[in-house]
C-alpha positions in Angstrom: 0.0 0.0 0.0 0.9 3.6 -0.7 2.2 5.9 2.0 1.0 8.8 0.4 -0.8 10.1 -3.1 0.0 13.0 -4.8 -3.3 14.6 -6.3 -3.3 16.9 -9.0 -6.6 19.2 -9.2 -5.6 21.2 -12.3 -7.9 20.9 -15.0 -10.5 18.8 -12.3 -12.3 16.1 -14.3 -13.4 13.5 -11.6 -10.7 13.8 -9.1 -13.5 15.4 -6.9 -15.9 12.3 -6.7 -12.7 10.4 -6.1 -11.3 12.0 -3.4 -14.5 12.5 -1.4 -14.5 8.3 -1.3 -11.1 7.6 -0.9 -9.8 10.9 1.3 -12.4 9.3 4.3 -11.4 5.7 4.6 -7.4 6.2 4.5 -6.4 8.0 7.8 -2.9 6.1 7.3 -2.1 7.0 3.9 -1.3 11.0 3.3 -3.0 13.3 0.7 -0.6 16.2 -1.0 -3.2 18.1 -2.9 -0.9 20.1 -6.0 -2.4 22.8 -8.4 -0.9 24.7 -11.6 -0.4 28.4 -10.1 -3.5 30.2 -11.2 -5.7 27.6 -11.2 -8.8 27.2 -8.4 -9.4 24.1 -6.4 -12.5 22.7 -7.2 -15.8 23.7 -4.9 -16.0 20.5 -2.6 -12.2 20.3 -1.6 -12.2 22.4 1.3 -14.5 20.1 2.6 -11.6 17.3 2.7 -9.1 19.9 5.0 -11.4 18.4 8.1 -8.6 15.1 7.9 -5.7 16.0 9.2 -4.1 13.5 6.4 -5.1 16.3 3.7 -2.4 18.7 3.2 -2.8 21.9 2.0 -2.2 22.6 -1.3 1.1 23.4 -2.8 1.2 25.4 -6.2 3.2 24.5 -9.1 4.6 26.3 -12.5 4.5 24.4 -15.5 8.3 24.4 -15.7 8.5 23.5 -11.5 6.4 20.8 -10.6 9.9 18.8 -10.0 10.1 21.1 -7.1 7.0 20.8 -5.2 7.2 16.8 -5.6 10.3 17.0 -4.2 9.2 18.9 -1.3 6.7 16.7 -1.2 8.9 13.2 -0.9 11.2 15.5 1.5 7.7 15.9 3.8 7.7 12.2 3.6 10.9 11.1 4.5 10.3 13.5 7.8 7.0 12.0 8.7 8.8 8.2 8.2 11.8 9.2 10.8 9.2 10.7 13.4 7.3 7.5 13.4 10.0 5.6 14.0 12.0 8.0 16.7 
């Protein structure tokens, strides 16, 4: 099983519907919700920021997203050694 899922809500198609299932019944598993700068989360995701598995959402350029998924593996790796300190 996956650790983590990056979710990318640029250009939403059904992301939405499948976040509202899955988001719920995976407290172990975190969510990094990304989005092209200038684009707007879809209505409904605030609604997922009640689990405290959701993290906010980081903002990418087209030319950067290299950057924010490496912040994001970076988050990880930091979450991984507090579990096991």
């Amino acid at each position: 099983m996956s650790r983590f899922v990056i979710a990318d809500l640029s250009s939403v198609r059904s992301i939405g519907h499948e976040l509202a299932i899955i988001v719920p019944k995976l407290p172990s598993v975190t969510f990094y919700p990304i989005i092209l700068k200038g684009e707007k989360e879809y209505g409904m995701f605030n609604d997922l920021l009640i689990y405290h598995w959701v993290r906010p959402i980081k903002e990418y350029l087209p030319n950067g997203i290299k950057e924010v998924l490496e912040a994001i593996i970076d988050d990880q790796a930091k979450q991984k050694e507090e579990l096991l300190d």
